[in-house]
C-alpha positions in Angstrom: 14.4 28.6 6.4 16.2 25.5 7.3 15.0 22.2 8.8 17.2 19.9 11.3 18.0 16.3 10.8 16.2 14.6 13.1 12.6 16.7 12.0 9.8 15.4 10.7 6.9 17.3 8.7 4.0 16.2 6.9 2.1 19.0 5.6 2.5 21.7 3.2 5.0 24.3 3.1 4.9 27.4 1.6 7.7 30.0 1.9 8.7 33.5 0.3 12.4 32.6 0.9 14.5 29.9 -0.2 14.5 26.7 1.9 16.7 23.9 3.1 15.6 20.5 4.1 17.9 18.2 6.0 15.1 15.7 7.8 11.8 14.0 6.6 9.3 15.9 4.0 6.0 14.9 3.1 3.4 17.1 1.5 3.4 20.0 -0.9 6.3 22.6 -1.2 5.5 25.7 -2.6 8.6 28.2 -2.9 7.9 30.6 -6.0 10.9 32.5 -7.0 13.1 30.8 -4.9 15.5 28.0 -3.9 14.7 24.3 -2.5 17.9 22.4 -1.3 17.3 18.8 -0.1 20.5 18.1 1.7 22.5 14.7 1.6 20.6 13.0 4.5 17.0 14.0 3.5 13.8 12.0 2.1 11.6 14.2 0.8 8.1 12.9 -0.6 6.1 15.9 -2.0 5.1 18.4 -5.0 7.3 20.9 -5.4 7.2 24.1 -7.6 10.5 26.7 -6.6 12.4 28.3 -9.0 15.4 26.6 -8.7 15.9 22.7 -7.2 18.8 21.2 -5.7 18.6 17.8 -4.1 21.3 15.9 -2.8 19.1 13.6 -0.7 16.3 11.5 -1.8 13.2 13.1 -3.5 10.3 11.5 -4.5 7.5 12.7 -6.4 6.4 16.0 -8.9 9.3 18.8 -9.6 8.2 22.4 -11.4 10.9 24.9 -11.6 13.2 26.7 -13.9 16.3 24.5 -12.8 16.9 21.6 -11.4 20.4 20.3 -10.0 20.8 16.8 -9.0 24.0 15.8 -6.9 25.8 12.9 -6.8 24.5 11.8 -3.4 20.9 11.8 -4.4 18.2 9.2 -5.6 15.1 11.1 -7.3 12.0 9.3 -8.1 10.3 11.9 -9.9 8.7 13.6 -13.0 10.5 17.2 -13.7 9.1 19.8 -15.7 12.0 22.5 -16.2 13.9 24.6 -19.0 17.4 23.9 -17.1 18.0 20.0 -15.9 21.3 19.1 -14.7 21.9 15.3 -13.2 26.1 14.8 -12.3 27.7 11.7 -12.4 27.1 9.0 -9.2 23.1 10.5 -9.2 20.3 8.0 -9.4 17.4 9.2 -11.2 14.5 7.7 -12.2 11.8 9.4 -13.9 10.6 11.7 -16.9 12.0 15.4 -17.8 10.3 17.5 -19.8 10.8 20.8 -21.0 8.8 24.4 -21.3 7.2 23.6 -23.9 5.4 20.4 -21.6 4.6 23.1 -19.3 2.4 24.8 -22.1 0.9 22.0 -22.4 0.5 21.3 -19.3 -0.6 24.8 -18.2 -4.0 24.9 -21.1 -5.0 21.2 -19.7 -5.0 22.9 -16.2 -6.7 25.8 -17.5 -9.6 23.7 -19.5 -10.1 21.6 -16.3 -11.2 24.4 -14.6 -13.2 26.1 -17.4 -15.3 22.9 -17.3 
């Protein structure tokens, strides 16, 4: 699935195929076992859980997946759980990473929350 430049969406996006955005993103992405690409021109403001993450473009807000890539054309604003975190040179990031075993962590508070 791809978006177009001049598109905006506020909502959330679920998809069982890997998905590019090149326009304006708000929401919730959900794209288990598959790819998110932000491309150079995009702002995307959501949570997003894929399996892998590229972003080119600017990101703002929660990443879960198994890898992130972040391009030299993009500006992330974000907290990133991952086991894979790659951030090349010109990037702008601005944020924490953690690894799996954050994700642990974080996956028995979730699980108490909703015991209680």
């Amino acid at each position: 699935m791809r978006s177009g430049t001049g598109l905006t969406i506020k909502g959330d996006l679920t998809a069982g195929e890997d998905v590019t955005i090149e326009g304006l993103f708000e929401g919730s992405i959900e794209v288990p076992g598959h790819r998110l690409i932000t491309g150079a021109g995009s702002r995307v403001r959501a949570a997003v859980n894929a399996s892998t993450v590229t972003i080119d473009g600017h990101l703002e807000g929660h990443i879960i997946a198994d890898t992130v890539d972040i391009g030299p054309t993009a500006t992330v604003d974000a907290n990133i759980l991952t086991k894979k975190f790659a951030l090349e040179e010109g990037a702008r990031f601005n944020g924490a990473v953690n690894t799996e075993r954050a994700r642990a962590a974080g996956n028995i508070a979730k699980h108490r929350q909703r015991a209680g």
